[in-house]
Each structure stands twice: as C-alpha cells, then as structure tokens.
C-alpha positions as a Python dict, from the first residue, in 0.01 Angstrom:
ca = {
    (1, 'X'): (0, 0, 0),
    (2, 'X'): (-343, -17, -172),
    (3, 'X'): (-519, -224, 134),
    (4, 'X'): (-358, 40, 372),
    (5, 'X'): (-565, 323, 156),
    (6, 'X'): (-870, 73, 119),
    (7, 'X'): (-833, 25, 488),
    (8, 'X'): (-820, 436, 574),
    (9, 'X'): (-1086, 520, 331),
    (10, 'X'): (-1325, 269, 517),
    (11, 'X'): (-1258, 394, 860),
    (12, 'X'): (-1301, 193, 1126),
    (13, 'X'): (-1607, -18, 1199),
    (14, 'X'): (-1903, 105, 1373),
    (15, 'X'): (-2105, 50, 1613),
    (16, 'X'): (-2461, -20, 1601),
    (17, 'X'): (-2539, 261, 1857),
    (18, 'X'): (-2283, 502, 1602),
    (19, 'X'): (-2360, 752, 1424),
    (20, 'X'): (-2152, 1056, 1248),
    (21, 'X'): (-2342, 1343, 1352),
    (22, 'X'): (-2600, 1399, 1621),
    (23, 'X'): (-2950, 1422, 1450),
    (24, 'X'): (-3116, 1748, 1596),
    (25, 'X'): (-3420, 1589, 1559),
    (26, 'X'): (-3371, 1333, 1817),
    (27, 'X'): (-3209, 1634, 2090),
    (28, 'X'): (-3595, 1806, 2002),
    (29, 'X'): (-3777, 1486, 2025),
    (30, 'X'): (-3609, 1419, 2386),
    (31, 'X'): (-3617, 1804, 2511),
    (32, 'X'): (-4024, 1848, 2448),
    (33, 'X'): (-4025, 1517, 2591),
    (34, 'X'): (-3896, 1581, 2909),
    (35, 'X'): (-4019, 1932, 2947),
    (36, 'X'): (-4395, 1795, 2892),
    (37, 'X'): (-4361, 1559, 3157),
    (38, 'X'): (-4231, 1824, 3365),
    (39, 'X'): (-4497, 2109, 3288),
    (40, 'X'): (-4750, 1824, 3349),
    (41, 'X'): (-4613, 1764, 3692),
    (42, 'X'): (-4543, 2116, 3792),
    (43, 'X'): (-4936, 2212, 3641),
    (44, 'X'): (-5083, 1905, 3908),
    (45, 'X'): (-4833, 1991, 4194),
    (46, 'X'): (-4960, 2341, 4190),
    (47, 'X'): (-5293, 2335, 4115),
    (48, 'X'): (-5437, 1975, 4227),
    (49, 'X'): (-5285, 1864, 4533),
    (50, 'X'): (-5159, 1515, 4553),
    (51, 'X'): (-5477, 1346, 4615),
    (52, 'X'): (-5559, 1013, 4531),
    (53, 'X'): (-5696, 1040, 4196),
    (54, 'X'): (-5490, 1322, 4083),
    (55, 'X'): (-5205, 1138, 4123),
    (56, 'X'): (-5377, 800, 3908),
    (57, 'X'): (-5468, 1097, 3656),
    (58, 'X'): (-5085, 1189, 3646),
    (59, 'X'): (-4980, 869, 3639),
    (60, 'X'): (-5195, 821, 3313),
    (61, 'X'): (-5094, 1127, 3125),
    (62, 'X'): (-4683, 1036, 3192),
    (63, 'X'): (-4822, 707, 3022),
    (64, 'X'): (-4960, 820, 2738),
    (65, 'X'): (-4665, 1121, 2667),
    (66, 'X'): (-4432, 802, 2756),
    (67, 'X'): (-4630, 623, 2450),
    (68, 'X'): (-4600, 878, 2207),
    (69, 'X'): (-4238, 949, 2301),
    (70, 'X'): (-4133, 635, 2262),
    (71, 'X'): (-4305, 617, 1951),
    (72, 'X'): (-4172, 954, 1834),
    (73, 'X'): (-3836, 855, 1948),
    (74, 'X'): (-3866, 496, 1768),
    (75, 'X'): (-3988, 659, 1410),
    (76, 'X'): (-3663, 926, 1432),
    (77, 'X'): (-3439, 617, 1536),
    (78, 'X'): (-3529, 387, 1237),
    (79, 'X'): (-3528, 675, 962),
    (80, 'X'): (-3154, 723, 1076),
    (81, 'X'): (-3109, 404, 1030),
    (82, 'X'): (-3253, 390, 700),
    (83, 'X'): (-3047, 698, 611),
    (84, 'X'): (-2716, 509, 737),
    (85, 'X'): (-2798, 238, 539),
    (86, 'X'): (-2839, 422, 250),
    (87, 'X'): (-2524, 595, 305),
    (88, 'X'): (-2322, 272, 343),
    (89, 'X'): (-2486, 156, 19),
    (90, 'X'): (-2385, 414, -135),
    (91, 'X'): (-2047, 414, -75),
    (92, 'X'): (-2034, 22, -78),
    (93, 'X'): (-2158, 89, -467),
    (94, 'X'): (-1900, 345, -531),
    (95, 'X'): (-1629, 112, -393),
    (96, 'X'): (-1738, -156, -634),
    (97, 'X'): (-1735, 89, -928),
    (98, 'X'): (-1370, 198, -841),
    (99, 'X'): (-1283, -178, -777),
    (100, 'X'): (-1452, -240, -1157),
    (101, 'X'): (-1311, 50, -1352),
    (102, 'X'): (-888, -43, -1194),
    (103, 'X'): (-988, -355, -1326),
    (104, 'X'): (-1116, -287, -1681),
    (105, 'X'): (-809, -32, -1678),
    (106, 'X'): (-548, -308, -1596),
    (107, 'X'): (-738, -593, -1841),
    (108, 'X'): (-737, -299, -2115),
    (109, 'X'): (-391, -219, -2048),
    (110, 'X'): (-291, -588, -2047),
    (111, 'X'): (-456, -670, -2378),
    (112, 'X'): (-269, -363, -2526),
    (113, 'X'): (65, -494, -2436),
    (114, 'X'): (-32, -816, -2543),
    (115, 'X'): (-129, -668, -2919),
    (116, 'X'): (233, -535, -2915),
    (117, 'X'): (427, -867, -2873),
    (118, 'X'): (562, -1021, -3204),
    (119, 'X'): (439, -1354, -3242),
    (120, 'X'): (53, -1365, -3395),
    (121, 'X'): (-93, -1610, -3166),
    (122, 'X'): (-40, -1312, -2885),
    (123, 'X'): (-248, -1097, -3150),
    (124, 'X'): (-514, -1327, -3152),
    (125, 'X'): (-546, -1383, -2778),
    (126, 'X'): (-537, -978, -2746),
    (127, 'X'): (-761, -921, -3040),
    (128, 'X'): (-1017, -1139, -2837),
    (129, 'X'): (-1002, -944, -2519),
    (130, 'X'): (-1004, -646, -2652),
    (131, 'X'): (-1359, -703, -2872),
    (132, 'X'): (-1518, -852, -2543),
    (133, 'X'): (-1390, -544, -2266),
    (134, 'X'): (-1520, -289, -2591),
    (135, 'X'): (-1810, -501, -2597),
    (136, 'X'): (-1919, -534, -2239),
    (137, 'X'): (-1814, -152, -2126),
    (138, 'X'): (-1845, 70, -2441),
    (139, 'X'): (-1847, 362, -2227),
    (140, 'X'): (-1540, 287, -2071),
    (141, 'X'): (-1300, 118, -2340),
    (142, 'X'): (-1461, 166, -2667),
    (143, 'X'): (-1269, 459, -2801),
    (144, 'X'): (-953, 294, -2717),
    (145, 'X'): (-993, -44, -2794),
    (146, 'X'): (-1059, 81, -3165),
    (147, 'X'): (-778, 323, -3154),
    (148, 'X'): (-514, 17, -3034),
    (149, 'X'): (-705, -217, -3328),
    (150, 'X'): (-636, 30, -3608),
    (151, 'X'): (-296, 152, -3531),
    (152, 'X'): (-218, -210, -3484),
    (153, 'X'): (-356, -296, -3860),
    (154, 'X'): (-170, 22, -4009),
    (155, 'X'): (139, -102, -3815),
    (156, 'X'): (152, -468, -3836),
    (157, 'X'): (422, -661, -3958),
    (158, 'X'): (432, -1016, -3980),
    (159, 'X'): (740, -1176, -3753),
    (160, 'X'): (940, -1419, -3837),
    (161, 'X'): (1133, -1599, -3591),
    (162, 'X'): (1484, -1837, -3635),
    (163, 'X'): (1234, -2129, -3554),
    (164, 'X'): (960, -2033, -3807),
    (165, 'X'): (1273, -1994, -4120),
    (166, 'X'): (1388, -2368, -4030),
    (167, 'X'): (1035, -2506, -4044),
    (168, 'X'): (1079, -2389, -4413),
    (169, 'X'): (1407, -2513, -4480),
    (170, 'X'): (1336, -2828, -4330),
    (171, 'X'): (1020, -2869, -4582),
    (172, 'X'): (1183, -2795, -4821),
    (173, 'X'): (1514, -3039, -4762),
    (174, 'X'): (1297, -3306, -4666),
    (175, 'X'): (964, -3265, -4801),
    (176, 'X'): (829, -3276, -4420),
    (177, 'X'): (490, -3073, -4397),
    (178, 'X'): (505, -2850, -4091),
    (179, 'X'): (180, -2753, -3908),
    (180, 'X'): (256, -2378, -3904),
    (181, 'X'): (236, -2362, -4305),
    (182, 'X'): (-12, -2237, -4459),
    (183, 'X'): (-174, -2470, -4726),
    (184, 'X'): (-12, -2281, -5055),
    (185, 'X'): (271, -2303, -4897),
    (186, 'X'): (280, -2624, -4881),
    (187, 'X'): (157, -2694, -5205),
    (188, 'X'): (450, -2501, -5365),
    (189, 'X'): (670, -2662, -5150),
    (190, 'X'): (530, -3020, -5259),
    (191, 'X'): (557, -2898, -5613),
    (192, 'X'): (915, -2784, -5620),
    (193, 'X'): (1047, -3091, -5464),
    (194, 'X'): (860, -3329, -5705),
    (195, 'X'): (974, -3119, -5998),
    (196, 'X'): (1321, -3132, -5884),
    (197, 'X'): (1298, -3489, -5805),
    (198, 'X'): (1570, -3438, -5585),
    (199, 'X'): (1615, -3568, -5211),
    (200, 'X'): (1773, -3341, -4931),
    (201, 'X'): (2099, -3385, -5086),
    (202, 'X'): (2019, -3269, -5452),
    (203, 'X'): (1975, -2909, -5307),
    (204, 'X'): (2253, -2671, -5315),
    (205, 'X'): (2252, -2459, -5038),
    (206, 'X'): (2198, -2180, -5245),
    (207, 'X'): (1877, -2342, -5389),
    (208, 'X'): (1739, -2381, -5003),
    (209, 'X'): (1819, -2035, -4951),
    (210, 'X'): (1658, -1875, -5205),
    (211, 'X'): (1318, -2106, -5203),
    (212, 'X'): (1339, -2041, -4812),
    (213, 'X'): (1293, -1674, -4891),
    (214, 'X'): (1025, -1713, -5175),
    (215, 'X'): (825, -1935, -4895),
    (216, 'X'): (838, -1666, -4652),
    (217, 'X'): (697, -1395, -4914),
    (218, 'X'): (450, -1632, -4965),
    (219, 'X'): (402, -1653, -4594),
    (220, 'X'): (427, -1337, -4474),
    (221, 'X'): (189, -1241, -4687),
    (222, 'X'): (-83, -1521, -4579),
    (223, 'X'): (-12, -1397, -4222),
    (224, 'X'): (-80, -1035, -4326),
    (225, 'X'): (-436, -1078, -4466),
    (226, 'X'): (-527, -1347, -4156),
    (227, 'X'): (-412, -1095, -3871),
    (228, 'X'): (-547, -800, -4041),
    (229, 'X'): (-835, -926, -4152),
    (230, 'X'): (-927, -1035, -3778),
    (231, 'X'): (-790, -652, -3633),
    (232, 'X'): (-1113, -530, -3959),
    (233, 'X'): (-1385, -737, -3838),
    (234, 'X'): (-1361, -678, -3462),
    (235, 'X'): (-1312, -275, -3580),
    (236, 'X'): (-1629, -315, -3785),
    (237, 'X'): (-1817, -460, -3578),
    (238, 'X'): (-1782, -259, -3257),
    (239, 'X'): (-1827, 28, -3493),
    (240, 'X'): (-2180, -161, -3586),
    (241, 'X'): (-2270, -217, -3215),
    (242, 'X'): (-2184, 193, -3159),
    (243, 'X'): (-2386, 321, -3433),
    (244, 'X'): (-2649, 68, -3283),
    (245, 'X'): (-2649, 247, -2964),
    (246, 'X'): (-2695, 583, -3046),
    (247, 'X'): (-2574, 903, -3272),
    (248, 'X'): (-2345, 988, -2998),
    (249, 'X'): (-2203, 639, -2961),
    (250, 'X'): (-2184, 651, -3293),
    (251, 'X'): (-2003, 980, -3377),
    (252, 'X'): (-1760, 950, -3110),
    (253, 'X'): (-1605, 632, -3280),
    (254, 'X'): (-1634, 727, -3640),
    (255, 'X'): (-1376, 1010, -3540),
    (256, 'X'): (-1159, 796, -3443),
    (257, 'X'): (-1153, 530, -3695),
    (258, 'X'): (-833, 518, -3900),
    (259, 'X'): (-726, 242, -4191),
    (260, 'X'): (-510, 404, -4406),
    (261, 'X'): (-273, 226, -4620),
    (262, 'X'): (-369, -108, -4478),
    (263, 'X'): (-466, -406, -4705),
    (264, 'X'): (-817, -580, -4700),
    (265, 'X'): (-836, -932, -4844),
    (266, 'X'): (-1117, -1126, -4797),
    (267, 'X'): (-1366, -943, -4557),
    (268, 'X'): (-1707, -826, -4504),
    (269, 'X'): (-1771, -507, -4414),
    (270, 'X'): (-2133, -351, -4339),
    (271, 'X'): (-2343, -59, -4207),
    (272, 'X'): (-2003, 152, -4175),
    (273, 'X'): (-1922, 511, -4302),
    (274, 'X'): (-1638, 496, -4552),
    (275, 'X'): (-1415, 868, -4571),
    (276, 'X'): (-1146, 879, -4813),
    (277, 'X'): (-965, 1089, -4485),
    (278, 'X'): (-1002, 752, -4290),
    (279, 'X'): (-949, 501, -4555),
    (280, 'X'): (-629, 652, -4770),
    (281, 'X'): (-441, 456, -4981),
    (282, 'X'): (-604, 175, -4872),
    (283, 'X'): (-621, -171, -5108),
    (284, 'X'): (-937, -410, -5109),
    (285, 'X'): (-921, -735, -5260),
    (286, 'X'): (-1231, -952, -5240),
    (287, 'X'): (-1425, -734, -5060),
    (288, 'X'): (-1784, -722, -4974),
    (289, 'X'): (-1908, -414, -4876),
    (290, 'X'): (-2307, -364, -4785),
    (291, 'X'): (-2494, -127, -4676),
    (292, 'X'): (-2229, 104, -4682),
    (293, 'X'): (-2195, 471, -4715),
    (294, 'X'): (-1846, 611, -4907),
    (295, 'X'): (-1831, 1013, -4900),
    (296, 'X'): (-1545, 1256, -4966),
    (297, 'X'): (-1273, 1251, -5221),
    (298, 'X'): (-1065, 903, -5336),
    (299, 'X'): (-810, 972, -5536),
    (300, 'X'): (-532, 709, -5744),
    (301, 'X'): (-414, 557, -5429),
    (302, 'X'): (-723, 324, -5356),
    (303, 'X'): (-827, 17, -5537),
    (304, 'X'): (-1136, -203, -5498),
    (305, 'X'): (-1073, -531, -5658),
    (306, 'X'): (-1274, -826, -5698),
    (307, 'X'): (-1512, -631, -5467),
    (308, 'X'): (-1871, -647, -5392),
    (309, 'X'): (-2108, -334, -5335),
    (310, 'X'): (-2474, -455, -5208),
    (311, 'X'): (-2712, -144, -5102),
    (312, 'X'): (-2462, 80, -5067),
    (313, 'X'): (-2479, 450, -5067),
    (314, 'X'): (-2241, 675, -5260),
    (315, 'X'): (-2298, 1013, -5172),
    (316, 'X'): (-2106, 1352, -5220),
    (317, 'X'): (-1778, 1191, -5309),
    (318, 'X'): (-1557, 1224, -5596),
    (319, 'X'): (-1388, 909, -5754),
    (320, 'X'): (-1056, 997, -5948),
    (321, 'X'): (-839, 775, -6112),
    (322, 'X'): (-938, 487, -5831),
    (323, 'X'): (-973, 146, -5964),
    (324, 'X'): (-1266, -107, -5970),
    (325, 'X'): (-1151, -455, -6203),
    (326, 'X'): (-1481, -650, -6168),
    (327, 'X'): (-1605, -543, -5932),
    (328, 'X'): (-2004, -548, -5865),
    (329, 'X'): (-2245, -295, -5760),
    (330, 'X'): (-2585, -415, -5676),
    (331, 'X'): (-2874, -182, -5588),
    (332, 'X'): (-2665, 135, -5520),
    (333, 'X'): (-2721, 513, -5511),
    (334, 'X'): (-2529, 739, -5673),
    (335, 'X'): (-2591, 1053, -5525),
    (336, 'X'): (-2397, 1366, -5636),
    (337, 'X'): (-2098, 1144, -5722),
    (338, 'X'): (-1844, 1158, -6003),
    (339, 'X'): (-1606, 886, -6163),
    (340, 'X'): (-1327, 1055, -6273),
    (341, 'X'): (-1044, 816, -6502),
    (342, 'X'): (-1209, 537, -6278),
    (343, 'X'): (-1153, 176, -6396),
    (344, 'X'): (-1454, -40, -6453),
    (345, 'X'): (-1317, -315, -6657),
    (346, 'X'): (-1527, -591, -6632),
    (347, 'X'): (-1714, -461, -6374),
    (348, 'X'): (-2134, -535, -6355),
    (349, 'X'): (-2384, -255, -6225),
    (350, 'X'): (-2695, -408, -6162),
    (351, 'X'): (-3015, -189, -6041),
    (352, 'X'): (-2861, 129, -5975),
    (353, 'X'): (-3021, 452, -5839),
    (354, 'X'): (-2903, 807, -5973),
    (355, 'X'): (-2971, 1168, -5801),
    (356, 'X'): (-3181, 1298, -6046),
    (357, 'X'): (-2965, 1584, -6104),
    (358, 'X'): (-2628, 1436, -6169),
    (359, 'X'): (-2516, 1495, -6449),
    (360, 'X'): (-2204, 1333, -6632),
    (361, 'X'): (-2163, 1049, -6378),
    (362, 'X'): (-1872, 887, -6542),
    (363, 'X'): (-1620, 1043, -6733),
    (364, 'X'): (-1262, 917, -6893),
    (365, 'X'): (-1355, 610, -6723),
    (366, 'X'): (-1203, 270, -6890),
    (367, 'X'): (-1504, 44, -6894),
    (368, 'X'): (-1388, -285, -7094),
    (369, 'X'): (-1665, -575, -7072),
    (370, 'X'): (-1878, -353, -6839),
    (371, 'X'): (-2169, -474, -6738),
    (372, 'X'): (-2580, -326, -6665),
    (373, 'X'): (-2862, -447, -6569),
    (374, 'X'): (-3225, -323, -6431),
    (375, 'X'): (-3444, -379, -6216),
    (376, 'X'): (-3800, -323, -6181),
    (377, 'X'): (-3862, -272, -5770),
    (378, 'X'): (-3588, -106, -5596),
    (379, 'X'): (-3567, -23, -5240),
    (380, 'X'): (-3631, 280, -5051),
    (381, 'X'): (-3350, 382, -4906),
    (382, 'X'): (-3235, 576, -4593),
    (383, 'X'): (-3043, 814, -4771),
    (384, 'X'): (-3331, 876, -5008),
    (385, 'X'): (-3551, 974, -4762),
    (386, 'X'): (-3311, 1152, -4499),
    (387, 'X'): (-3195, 1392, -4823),
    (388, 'X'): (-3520, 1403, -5002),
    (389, 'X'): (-3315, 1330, -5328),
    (390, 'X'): (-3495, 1303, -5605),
    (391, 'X'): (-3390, 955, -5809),
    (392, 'X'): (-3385, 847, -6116),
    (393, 'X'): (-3301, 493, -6187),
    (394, 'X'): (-3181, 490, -6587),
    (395, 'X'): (-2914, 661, -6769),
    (396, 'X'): (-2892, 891, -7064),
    (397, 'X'): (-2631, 966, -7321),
    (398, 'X'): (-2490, 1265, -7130),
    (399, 'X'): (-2417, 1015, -6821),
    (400, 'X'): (-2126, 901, -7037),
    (401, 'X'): (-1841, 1151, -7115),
    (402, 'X'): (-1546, 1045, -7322),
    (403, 'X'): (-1530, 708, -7193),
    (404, 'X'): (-1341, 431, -7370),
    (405, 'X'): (-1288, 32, -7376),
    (406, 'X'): (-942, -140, -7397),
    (407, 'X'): (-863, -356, -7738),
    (408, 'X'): (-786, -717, -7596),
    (409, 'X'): (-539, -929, -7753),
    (410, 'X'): (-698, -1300, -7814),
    (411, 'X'): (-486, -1655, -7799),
    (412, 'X'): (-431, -1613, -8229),
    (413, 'X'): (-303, -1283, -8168),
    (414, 'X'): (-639, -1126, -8338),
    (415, 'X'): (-760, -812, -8120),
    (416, 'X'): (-1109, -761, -7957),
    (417, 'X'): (-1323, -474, -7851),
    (418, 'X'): (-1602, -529, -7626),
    (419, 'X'): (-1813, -224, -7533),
    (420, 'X'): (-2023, -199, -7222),
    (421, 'X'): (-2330, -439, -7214),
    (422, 'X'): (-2671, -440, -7122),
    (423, 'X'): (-2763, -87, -7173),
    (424, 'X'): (-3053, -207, -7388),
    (425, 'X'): (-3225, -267, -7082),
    (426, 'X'): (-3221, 106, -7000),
    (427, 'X'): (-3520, 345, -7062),
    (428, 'X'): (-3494, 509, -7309),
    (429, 'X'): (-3277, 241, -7447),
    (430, 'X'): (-2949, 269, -7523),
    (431, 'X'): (-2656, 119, -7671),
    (432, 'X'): (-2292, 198, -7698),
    (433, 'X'): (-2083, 225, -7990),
    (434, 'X'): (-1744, 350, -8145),
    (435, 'X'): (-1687, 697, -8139),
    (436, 'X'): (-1400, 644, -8398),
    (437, 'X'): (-1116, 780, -8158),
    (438, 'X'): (-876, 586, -8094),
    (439, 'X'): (-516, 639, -7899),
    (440, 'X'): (-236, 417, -7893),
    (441, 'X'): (71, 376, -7644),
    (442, 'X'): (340, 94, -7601),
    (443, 'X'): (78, -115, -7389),
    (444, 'X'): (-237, -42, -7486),
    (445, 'X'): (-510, 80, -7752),
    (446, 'X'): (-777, 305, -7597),
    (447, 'X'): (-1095, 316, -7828),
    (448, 'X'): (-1330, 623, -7709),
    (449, 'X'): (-1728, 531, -7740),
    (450, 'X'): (-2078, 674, -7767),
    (451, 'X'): (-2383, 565, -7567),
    (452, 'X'): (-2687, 647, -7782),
    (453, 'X'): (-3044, 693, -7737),
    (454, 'X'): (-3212, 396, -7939),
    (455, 'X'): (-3607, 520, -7823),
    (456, 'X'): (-3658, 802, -7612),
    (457, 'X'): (-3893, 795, -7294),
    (458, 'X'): (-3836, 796, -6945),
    (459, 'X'): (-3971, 620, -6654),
    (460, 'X'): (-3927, 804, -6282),
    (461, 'X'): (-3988, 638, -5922),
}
C-alpha cells in the first residue's frame, strides 16, 4: 500500500522534452521571432525588389534574427530547466524529510514499547535509544522522549521472574554464586550459609523460603536505584543539552519534567531547575547536586540525605519540615529562602552567600553537630547578577530563631550536646550557646540555643 502512494505521488517519469505548463515566455520568444522574419521579408519584397544584393542583404538579416533567436530561445530553455530542477529538488528533499520523520516516529515508538516490557535489560536497550533519537532530533523527539523517561522512573517496578526466584534459592541451597546477583547479595548469601554451617540439606524449606524473600528485598531494591538512576541521568542530561540550546529549548522541557515520588541514590545532577511541583515527595540519598537552582515550596515529604550542594542557587523557596542529615552545602546562595523545622544534623555549610535582606534564615531547625565555615573569595554568580541581589556572606544572631541541638546518648550511657561549629569564623564573630530550654519526649531531648555576637563588625562584597 505505501509504494502504491509513493508511486502516485511521484507521477510518472518524464521526459526530457516535458514540462508541466507551457512557459509563455517561450510562445513570445517564438511569435516576435517569426513575425520579424516575416516583416523583414514583406519590408524587402515591397520596397527592394529581389535583386541580387537585396536578397544577400536579406539573407544576412534572417541570419543574424536567426542568431539572436536561437540565443533568446536557448537562455529561456535552460532557465526552465534550472527551474525544473529546482522543483524536483525540492520535492526530492521533502520526500527525504517525510521518509526521515516515519522513521524517527517508528524508532521512537519502538523504543517506547521497548521501555514498557518487564525485564531491565529491555530498559536499558530502550533507555539507550531513546537518549540518542532525543539527542540527534531535539526538535522532533525531545519532549517525548523525556515525558516516556519520567513516567517510566515514577512507574517502575522491578520484575521478578520464576527464573530470577530460583537463582536465589539455588544460592542459597547450595552456596552457588549466580551472575545476575548483585554483590551484597551475595555477600549475605555467603554469610548466612557459613553461619549456618549447614549444606543444602540443613535448610528447612521454610528457612529457604523466607531468606529467598529477604534476598529479593535486597534485590529489588539494588535493581530500583540501577534502573532509575540510568532513566535520571539520561533526563538530566537532555535537559542540560536543551537549556544549552536556547531559552525556548529550554522552557519547553522544564514544563514537562516530572519526578515525583521517585527515589535518587547515587547520582549527579547539574545545571537543572529544581520545583518542589516537579520534584514532590521525592527521596535523595547520596546525591550531588551542582550548579543547581531549587525554587518554590518543599514541604515534609522530601529528604536530601547524604547529599552534596556545590554552587547551587536557592532562591524564593520555602523549606518546611524537609530533611538534610549531613548533608553539605558548598558555595551556595540563599536568596529569599526560609528553613522552616528543617533538619541539619550533622550537616557542614561552607562559604555561603545570603540576600542581604533575609532575615531569620533558619528557624526551629534541629542542627546537631552542624557545621560552618568561610571563605574569603567567593564567586560571582548568575543569579547575583541576573537579580541584582544584594549579598551578604556572614550571619548574625537574628539569622537563628529558636533553633535547637539533639542530646546524644554515648557508648557509657553518659549524654552529649554538641552545638553548631565554626561560627567563630563569622564576622562579627559568633558563637552558639544554651538558651536553657529544654523539651523532652519518649525519644528525644531537644535543647534550644543562642548564637551570640562575640565582636561586632561587618564585612560586605
């Protein structure tokens, strides 16, 4: 069916002598042809006779209208030719595109089925085309190709087939170290049998059963943070090569981007726009974010573990009750942004920028073992300059509202309390101390502190 079509929409093929509409150049060129020649031989007919030399003189002049009718005729003949070819270039080109956009259409469409099927070397294989059709035609598959990637990391669940259950069962019977483990697996698997010291036959079935299932938690959950992880980096970084090509580009995918309530372990993420709308309820474990921008509203269902913030901008957001366990942020700006009941424990803030403005940056916020340090040179930053915010880059006494530091219970039992550190290092120098409130629940004993001014004088960029 589609050659017949190809086959009618070509036509049949033409002649060299063929042409779809008669040029009304080439009727003029011919008609004051022929009538010259005629006038001319009527005028000398008429008025000279047909002597001798009148006729060599009429013999010249059909010569020379013969030479620049032919010429005439020769210069219309080759620019319709040129126009011809032109056309069929033309529509030779358009063939080409409509040959090349059916087939990015049917290798899109076959790397979107392929994303669907259950078993995660498919994934891979799909996750592969699609990054190379959204790289090589943006225009033409990027929007999609990152819609299929994040529904498929909000969606994915790893699959477990009859075949992939044995492989455990049969490690676990017979100590034999399949290929398809992953290496903790195997480690626990290793582990159980020598602490059993049991062969095959020293394990109920019960026993198999129930280490079969704690291996496939253990599994599914190594299979979870290697799929998704892949489906975050190839979203990233088509999201890197749009803003690269342009605020359009660039606009167009951000819309369109959409992570909520999936799980990041272990990934590097850069030069992308983080929303709270896009990114809700979202978990990040080992994560290194840089040169980042997080805006909006996050609120107790995100957590940012383990993570790493390097020249990243956080700008018009609100922070409430979201949690940050040592995590580090080096050489941000905080720009009209509050911490609300965050959790800092442990975490390290190292060269930090402020909106000179802000007041009360964190409040209620549990910062056990916190961390700051300055720095003398900081860079000037994008944001800075697109806002025209001024920045500070110390803290005062006000920056800290009712914030308080968990009591830690030691090996002999003996409780500890460390307050934030590093503050010293501020100007004007401060240093943070008890507040003498305290509050105590069934799990833990909240001790509220004071950050005071040891020398007051300020330094501005």
């Amino acid at each position: 069916m589609s050659e017949r079509k190809d086959t009618e929409s070509r036509g049949e093929p033409k002649g060299f002598f063929y042409f779809e509409r008669v040029d009304v150049a080439l009727i003029v060129g011919i008609v004051f042809g022929f009538g010259t020649i005629i006038v001319s031989v009527g005028y000398i007919v008429l008025h000279a006779g047909f002597s001798l030399s009148n006729i060599k003189t009429y013999v010249d002049m059909v010569y020379t209208f013969a030479l620049v009718l032919g010429g005439f005729l020769t210069l219309i003949f080759a620019g319709i030719r040129l126009n011809q070819g032109a056309k069929q270039t033309f529509h030779i080109q358009k063939e080409s595109e409509r040959k090349d956009r059916v087939h990015i259409a049917d290798s899109l469409q076959g790397a979107v089925k392929l994303l669907q099927e259950p078993a995660d070397s498919m994934k891979y294989l799909a996750i592969s085309q699609m990054k190379q059709l959204g790289t090589d035609y943006p225009n033409q598959t990027m929007e999609q190709v990152v819609r299929s990637l994040c529904a498929q990391a909000r969606e994915y669940r790893p699959h477990f087939s009859e075949n992939d259950l044995e492989c455990i069962r049969q490690s676990i019977m017979h100590r034999i170290i399949e290929p398809g483990l992953s290496e903790h697996i195997k480690r626990l698997t290793s582990v159980l049998t020598y602490q059993n010291k049991m062969d095959a036959s020293g394990f109920s079935q019960s026993t198999i059963d129930d280490l079969t299932l704690e291996l496939k938690e253990l599994e599914t959950t190594a299979r979870y943070e290697k799929v998704v992880g892949r489906l975050i980096e190839v979203v990233v970084d088509l999201a890197v090569d749009a803003k690269a090509a342009g605020a359009s580009s660039w606009h167009s995918i951000k819309s369109i981007i959409d992570l909520r309530g999936v799980r990041f372990s272990n990934a590097n993420i850069r030069a992308l726009d983080i929303e709270y709308s896009k990114f809700d309820g979202c978990h990040f474990f080992n994560v290194n974010f840089s040169d980042c921008t997080f805006s909006g509203d996050f609120f107790n269902g995100s957590e940012f573990k383990h993570c790493t913030f390097s020249n990243c901008t956080f700008v018009d957001a609100i922070f409430y009750s979201v949690k940050f366990p040592k995590a580090v942020f080096s050489e941000c700006d905080f720009i009209n942004v509050k911490w609300l009941g965050v959790d800092f424990c442990e975490a390290k803030f190292i060269g930090i920028r402020i909106g000179v403005h802000d007041t009360e940056v964190f409040s209620k916020c549990r910062m056990t073992a916190a961390e700051f340090s300055f720095m003398e040179n900081f860079r000037d930053t994008k944001e800075m300059q697109r806002t025209n915010t001024e920045i500070r880059r110390n803290f005062f006494p006000h920056d800290f509202v009712e914030c308080y530091v968990v009591e830690t219970r030691q090996s002999d039992g003996e409780g500890q309390i460390v307050f934030p550190q590093g503050l010293e290092g501020n100007s004007p120098s401060l240093h943070a101390e008890s507040g003498g409130t305290q509050e105590h629940s069934s799990d833990e004993c909240r001790v509220y502190f004071e950050v005071q001014m040891r020398s007051y004088w300020i330094h501005r960029l």
